[in-house]
C-alpha positions in Angstrom: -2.9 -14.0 -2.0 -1.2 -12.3 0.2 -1.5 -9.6 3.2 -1.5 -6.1 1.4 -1.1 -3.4 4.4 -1.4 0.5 3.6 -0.7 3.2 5.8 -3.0 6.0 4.5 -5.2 9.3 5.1 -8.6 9.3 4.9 -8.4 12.8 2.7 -5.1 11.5 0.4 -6.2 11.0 -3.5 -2.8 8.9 -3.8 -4.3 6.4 -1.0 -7.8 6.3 -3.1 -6.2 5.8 -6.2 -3.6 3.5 -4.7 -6.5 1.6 -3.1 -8.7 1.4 -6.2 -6.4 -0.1 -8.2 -5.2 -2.6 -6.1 -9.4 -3.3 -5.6 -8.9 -3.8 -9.5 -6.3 -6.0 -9.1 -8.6 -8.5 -7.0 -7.8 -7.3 -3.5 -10.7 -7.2 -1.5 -9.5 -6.8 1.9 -6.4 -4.9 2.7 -5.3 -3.8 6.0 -5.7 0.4 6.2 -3.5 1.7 9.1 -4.4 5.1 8.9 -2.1 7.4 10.3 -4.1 10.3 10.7 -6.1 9.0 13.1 -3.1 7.5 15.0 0.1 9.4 15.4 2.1 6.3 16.5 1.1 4.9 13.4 3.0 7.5 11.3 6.1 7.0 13.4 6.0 3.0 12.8 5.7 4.0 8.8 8.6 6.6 9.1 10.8 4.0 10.9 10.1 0.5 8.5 10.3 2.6 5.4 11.8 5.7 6.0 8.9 7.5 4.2 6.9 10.3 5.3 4.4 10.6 2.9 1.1 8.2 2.6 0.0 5.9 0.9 2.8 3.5 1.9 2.2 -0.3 0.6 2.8 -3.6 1.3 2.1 -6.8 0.2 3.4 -9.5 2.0 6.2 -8.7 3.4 7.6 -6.2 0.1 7.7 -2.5 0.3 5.6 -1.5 -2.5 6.2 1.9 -1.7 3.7 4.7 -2.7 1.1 5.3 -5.5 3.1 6.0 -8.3 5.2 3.5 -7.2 2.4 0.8 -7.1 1.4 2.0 -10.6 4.7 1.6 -12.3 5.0 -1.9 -10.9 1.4 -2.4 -12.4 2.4 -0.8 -16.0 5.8 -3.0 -15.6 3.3 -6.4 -15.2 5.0 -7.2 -11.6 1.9 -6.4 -9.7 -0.4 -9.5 -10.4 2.3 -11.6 -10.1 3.5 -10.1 -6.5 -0.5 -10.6 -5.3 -0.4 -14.3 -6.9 2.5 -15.8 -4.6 1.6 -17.9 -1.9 1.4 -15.2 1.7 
């Protein structure tokens, strides 16, 4: 499986959610760069996607991009697929 990184909040309910369902999806350990807690962190997100808001995801090296974006790639069926390829 590979790497899934998300730059969240610890008070965001799109970064829950976000995080819950890819905990459904059989991710157990993502990496959770929270940018509240570390401004340069924010500015990293804003630069390699051009996003301000949180969550931001990625897995592997794709831009996911936020929670309603990681639910319509579930409800499309290109999520499990995307966490099955070889990191």
């Amino acid at each position: 499986m590979p790497a899934v990184k998300i730059y969240s909040t610890a008070s965001c309910p799109f970064c829950v959610r976000a995080k819950q369902l890819l905990h459904s999806r059989g991710v157990l350990e993502m990496e959770d760069l929270r940018v509240d807690l570390n401004p340069a962190l924010r500015a990293q997100m804003l630069e390699i996607t051009g996003r301000r808001t949180v969550p931001q995801i990625f897995i592997g090296d794709t831009h996911v991009g936020g929670c309603d974006d990681l639910v319509a790639l579930d409800q499309r069926g290109g999520l499990m697929p995307l966490l099955q390829l070889a990191a």
